[in-house]
C-alpha positions as CSV (number, residue, x, y, z in Angstrom):
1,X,4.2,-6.3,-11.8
2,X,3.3,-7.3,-8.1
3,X,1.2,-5.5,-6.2
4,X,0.2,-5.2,-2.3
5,X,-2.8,-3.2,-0.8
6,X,-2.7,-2.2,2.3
7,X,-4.7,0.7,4.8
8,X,-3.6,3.4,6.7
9,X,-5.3,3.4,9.7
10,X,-7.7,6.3,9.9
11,X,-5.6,8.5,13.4
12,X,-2.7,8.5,10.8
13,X,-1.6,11.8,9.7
14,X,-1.1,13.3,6.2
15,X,3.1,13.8,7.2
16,X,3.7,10.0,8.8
17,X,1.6,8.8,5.6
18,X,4.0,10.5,3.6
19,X,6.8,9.1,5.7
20,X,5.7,5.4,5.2
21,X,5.3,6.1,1.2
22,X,8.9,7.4,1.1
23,X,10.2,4.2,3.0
24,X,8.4,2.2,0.4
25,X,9.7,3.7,-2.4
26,X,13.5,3.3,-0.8
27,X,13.0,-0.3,-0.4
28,X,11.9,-1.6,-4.0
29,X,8.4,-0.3,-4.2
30,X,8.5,1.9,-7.7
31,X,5.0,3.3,-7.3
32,X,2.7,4.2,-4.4
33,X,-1.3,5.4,-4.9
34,X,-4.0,5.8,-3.5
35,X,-6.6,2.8,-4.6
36,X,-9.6,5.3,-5.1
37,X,-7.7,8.6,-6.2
38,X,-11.3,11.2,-5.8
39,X,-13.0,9.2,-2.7
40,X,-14.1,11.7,0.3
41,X,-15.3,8.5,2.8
42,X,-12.4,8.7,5.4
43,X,-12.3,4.5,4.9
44,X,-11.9,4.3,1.3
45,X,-9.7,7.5,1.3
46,X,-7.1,5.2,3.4
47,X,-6.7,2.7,0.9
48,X,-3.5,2.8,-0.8
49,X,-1.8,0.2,-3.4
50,X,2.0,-0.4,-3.7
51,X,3.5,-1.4,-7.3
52,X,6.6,-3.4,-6.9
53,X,8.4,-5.0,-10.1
54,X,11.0,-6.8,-8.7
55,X,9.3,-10.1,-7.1
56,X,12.4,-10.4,-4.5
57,X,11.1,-7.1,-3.1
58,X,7.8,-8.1,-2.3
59,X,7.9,-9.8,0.6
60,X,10.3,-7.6,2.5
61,X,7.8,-5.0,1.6
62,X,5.1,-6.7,3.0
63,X,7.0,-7.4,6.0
64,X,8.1,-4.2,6.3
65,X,3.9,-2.8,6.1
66,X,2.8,-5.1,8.8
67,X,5.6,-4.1,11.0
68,X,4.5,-0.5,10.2
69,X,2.3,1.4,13.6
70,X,0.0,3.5,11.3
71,X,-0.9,0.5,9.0
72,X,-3.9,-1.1,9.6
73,X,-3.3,-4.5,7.5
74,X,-1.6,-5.2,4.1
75,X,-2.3,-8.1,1.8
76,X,-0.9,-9.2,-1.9
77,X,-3.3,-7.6,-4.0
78,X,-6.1,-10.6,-5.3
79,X,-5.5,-12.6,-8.6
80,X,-8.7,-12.1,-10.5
81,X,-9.5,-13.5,-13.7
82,X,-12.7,-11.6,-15.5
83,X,-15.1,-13.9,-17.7
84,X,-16.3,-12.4,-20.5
């Protein structure tokens, strides 16, 4: 599963947010959240993360999010490996 994080940029409203999900999920992205699902700070609230499983997709998705007016910047999500 690849996944890309991007942020809607705050003077975006609730119907062109929907708009941009829906465009995702056309073009290869199979799930679209919110990164904190509860948060109330405007910032945070913004911050959404894309789930795409077919690695071809990925980069036209990205592409596709930069491009994007209401999008503030969008980023493969970071590789992290814990430590126990």
């Amino acid at each position: 599963m690849h996944r890309l994080q991007f942020k809607f940029r705050t003077d975006t409203d609730e119907v062109q947010r929907q708009a941009v999900i829906e465009q995702l999920l056309q073009n290869g992205a199979n799930k679209v959240r919110r990164l904190f699902p509860s948060e109330q700070d405007e910032e945070l609230a913004a911050l959404f993360l894309a789930e795409i499983k077919d690695e071809r997709r990925e980069q036209y998705i990205l592409q596709l999010l930069t491009r994007l007016r209401g999008i503030e910047f969008a980023e493969p999500e970071a590789k992290r490996k814990l430590i126990k």
